[in-house]
C-alpha positions in Angstrom: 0.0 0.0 0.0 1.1 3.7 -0.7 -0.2 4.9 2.6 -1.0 3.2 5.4 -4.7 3.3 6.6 -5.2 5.3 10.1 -6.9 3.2 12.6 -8.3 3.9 16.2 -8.8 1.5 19.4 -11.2 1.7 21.2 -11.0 0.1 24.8 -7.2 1.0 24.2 -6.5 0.4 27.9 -7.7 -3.6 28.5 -6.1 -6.5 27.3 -7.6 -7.0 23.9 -6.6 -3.0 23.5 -3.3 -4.0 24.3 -2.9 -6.6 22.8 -4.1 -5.0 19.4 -1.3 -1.8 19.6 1.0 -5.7 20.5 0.3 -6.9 17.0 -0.3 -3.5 15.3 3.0 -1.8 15.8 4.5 -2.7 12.7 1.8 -3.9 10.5 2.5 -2.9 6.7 -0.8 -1.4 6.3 -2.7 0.0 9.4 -0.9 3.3 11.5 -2.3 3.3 15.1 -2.9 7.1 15.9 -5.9 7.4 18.2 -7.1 5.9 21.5 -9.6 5.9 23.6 -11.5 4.3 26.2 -13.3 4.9 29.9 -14.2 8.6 31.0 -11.6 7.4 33.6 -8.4 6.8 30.9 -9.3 9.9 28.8 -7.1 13.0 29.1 -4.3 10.8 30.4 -1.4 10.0 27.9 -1.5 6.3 27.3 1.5 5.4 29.4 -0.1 7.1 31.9 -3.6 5.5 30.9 -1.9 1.8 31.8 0.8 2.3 34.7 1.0 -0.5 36.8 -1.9 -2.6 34.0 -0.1 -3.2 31.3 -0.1 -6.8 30.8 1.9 -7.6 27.4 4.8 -9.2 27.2 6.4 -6.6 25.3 6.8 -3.0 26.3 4.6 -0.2 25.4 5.7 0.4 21.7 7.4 4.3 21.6 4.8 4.8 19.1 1.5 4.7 21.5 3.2 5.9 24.4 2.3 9.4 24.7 -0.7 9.3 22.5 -3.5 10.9 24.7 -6.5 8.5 25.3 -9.9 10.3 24.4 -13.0 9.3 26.0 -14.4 6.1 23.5 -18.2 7.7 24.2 -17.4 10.2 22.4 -17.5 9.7 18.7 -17.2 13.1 17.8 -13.5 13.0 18.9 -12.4 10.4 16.5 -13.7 12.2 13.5 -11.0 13.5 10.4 -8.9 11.5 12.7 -8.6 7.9 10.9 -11.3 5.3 9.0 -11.2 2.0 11.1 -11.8 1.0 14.4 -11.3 -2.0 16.7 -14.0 -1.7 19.1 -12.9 -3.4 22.3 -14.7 -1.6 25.2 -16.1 -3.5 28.0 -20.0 -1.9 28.4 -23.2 -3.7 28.8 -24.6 -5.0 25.5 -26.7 -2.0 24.7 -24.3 0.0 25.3 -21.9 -1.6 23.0 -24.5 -1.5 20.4 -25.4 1.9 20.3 -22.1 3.3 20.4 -20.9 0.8 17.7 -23.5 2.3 15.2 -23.0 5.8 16.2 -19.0 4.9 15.2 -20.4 3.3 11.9 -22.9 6.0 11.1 -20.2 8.7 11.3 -18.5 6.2 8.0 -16.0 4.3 10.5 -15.3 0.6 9.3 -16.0 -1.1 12.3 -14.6 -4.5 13.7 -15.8 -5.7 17.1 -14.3 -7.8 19.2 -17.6 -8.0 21.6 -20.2 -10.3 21.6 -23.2 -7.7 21.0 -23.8 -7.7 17.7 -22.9 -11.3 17.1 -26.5 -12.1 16.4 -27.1 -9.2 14.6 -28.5 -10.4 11.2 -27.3 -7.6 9.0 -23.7 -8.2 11.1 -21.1 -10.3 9.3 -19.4 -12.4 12.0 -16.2 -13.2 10.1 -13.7 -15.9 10.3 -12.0 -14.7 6.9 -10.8 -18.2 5.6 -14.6 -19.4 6.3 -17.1 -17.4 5.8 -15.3 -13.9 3.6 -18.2 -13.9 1.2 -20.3 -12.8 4.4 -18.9 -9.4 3.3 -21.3 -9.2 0.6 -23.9 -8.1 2.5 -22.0 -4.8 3.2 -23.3 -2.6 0.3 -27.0 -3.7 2.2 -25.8 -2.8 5.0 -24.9 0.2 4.3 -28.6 1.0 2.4 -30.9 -0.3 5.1 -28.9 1.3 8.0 -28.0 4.7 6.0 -24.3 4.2 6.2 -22.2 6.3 3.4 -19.2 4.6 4.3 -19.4 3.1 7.5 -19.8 -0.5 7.8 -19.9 -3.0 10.8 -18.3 -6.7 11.6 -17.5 -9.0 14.6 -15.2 -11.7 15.1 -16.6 -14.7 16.9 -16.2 -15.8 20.4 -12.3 -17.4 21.3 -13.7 -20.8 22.0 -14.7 -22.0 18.7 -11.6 -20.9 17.2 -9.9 -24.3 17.6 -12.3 -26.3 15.4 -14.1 -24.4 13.3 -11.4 -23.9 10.3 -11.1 -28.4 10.9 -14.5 -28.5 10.4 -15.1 -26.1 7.5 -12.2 -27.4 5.8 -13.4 -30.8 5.8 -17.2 -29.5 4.9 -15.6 -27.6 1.6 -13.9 -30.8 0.9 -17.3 -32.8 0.7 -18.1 -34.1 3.8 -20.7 -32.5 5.5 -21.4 -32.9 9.8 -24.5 -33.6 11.2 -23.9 -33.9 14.8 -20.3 -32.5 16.8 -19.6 -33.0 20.3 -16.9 -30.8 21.5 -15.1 -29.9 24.9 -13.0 -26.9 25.3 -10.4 -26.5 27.6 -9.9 -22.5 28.0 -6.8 -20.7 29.4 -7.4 -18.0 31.8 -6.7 -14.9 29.5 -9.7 -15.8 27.6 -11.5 -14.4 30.7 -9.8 -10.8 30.4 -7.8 -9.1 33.2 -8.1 -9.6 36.2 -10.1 -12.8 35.4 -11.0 -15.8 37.7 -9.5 -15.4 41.2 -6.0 -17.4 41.2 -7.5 -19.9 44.3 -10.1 -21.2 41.8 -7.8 -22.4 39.5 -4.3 -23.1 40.8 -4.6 -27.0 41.3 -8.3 -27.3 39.6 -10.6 -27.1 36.7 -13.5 -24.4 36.4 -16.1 -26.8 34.2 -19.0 -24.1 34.1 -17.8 -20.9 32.5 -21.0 -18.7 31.6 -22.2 -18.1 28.1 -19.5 -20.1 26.5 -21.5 -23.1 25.5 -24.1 -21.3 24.0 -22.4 -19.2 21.9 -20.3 -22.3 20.8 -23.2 -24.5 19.8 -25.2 -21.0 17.9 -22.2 -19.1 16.6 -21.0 -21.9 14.1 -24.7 -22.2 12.6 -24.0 -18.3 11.2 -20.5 -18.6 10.3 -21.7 -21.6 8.2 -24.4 -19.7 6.8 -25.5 -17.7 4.1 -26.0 -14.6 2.8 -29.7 -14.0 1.9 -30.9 -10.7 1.1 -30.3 -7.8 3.8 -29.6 -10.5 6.4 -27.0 -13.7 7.0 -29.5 -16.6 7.3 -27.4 -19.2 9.9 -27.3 -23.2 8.8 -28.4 -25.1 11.6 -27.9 -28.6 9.9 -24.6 -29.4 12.5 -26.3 -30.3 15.7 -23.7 -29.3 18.5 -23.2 -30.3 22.1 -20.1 -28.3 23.8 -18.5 -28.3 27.3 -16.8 -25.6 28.6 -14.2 -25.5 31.3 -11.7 -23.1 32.3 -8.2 -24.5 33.2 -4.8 -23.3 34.5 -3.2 -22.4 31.3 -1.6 -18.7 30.6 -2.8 -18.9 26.6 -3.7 -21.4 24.1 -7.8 -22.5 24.0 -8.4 -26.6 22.9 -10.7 -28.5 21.7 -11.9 -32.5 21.6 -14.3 -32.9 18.9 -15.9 -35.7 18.1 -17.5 -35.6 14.2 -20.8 -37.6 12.7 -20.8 -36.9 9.4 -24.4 -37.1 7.5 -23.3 -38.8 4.2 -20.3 -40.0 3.6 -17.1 -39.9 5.7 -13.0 -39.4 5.8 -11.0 -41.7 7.2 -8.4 -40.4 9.7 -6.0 -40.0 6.8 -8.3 -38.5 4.2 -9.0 -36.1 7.2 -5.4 -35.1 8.0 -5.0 -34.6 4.0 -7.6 -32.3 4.0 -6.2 -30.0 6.7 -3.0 -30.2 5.1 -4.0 -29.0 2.2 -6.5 -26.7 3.3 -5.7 -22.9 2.4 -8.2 -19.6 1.6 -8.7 -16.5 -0.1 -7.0 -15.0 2.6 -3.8 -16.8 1.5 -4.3 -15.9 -1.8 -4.4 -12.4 -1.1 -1.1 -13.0 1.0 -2.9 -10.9 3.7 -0.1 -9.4 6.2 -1.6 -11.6 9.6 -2.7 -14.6 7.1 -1.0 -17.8 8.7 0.8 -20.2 5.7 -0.5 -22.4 6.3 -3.8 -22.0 8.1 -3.9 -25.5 9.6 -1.0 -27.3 10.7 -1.4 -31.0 11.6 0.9 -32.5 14.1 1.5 -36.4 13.9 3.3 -36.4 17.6 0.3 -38.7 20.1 0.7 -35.6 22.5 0.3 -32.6 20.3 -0.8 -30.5 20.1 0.0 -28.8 23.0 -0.5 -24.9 24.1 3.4 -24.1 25.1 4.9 -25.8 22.1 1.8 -24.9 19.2 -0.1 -21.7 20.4 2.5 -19.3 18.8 2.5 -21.3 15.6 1.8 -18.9 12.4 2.4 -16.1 14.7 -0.3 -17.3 17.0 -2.8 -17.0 13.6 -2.5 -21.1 12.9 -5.0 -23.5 14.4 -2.9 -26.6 15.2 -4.4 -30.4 14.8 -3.5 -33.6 16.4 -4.7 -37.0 17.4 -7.2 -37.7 14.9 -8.7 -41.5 15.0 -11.8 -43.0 14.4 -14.4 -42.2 17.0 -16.1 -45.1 18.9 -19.4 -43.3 19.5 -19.4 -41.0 16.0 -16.9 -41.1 13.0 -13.7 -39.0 13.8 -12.4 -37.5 16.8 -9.4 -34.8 16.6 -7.5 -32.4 18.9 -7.7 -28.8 18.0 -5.5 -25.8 19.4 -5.4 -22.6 18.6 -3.8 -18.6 20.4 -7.1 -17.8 22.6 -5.4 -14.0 22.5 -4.2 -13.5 19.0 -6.5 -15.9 16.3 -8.9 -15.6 18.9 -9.5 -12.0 19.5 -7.0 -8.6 18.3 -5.1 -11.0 15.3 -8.3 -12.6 13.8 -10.5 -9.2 13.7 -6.9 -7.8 12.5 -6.9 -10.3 10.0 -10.5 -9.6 9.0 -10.1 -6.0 8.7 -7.0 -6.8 5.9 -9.7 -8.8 4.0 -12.0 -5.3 4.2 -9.1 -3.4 2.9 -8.4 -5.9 0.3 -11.5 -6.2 -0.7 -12.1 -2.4 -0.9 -14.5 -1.4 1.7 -11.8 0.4 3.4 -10.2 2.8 1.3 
């Protein structure tokens, strides 16, 4: 690109905000320049915004550090100032609505990483190698909500991550699921900062973790679906049962699925093939945060595993292991993927390359 696009965070200060000025310092396209997020944050330079809450592994980049934080309610502020905005502020959900319109209204390209507008029908919830025709729906958008240039996506939630590009690759391939049963093991930065209290988990297993199941058994049915009109119709023909617990691991979500397919189905090789081969438009478009491959399969009997696979593809690969026939269904696999990079800031990073690319971002 000539110029680089000018981007805004909002929810700069908590740990998806972080993490996203993390991943964004040197991207090739996108040029961080405004911040904001609580009434509390806003006036204060950034460095001053986070002192003694930064939580990255890296230090503030130079860049951000003495940007002042503006206050994220206030839409007016972010106006002449840049085009695209990660929305990551914590509000209730109709808060989070609202103000995500008002930002789209004003012609900001919006990508969410909250769960508000997840259900939304005219709301594109994006995993780019899956569902990028989804975007379609953006000129309508645009009409029905009288949006010149604004538009509005989500991501999906963290959890579902791990299988869903298994799954869709071996759907694409010709092997359609009826019935998945799947059980998530979920490290504790999925849960934000400062999370669930260390004496729940050091030496134990959380197995309830609210809202999780359900948005892993209804979220794949819209990824899966279809554009139809002014709204994404969802394809509820995979019939999903998930557990959800939380357990003492810094980063790195998996899942054990268990696959019935409804006609024919892979064997465990045909399967690994598949995911081995498996690759997407945003590949082809050699996308800046696209992992090469998207899928990696591991043939090890104890991978994959979150310290040695969650970084893989820069944290943007889902990892594969252990597949076998399942005694109960048809296949059974192990699915990993970063719960803090694919899973939130890097896959609604990646998502807003495929706007640009595709030229709803200009």
């Amino acid at each position: 690109m000539n110029k680089k696009i000018k981007v805004g965070i909002l929810g700069a200060t908590g740990m998806v905000g972080q993490n996203y000025l993390k991943l964004l310092a040197n991207h090739p396209w996108f040029d961080v320049v405004y911040l904001a997020a609580s009434p509390n944050s806003a006036g204060k330079k950034y460095v001053s915004a986070v002192a003694g809450r930064w939580h990255m592994d890296a230090e503030i980049p130079d860049a951000y550090r003495n940007l002042v934080v503006e206050d994220a309610s206030n839409v007016a502020k972010a106006v002449g100032k840049c085009s695209l905005i990660f929305s990551a502020v914590e509000l209730d959900k109709q808060s989070i609505i609202k103000l995500e319109e008002e930002y789209a209204a004003k012609g900001f390209a919006v990508v969410s990483n909250n769960s508000a507008h997840r259900a939304t029908d005219y709301v594109p919830l994006i995993i780019p190698e899956i569902n990028h025709s989804h975007l379609d729906i953006i000129p309508r958008q645009r009409k029905q909500r009288g949006w010149q240039d604004g538009l509005l996506i989500v991501k999906p939630n963290c959890s579902i991550q791990s299988y869903m590009l298994p799954i869709y690759a071996l759907i694409a391939a010709g092997y359609p699921i009826s019935h998945m049963i799947v059980s998530t093991m979920q490290a504790v930065s999925g849960a934000g900062y400062p999370g669930e209290a260390s004496i729940d988990l050091i030496d134990n297993v959380l197995p309830t973790l609210e809202g999780e199941e359900k948005k892993s058994e209804i979220e794949p049915a819209k990824i899966l679906g279809k554009v139809a009109g002014d709204k994404i119709v969802s394809d509820d023909s995979i019939k999903i049962s998930a557990h959800c617990s939380r357990v003492p691991v810094t980063d790195g979500h998996i899942a054990c699925c268990s696959l019935k397919f409804a006609t024919k189905k892979p064997s465990p090789e045909e399967a690994i093939k598949i995911w081995r081969s498996f690759s997407s438009l945003p590949q082809e478009l050699k996308l800046p945060t696209a992992p090469v491959p998207p899928i990696i399969y591991r043939d090890e009997p104890d991978r994959p595993q979150p310290r040695k696979d969650r970084d893989a593809g820069n944290g943007m690969a889902v990892t594969v292991g252990r597949a076998r026939p399942c005694n109960v269904f048809d296949l059974r696999f192990v699915g990993l993927h970063h719960n803090t990079n694919r899973g939130a800031a890097g896959g609604a990073i990646l998502a807003a390359e495929l706007l640009v690319a595709k030229e709803y971002i200009k």
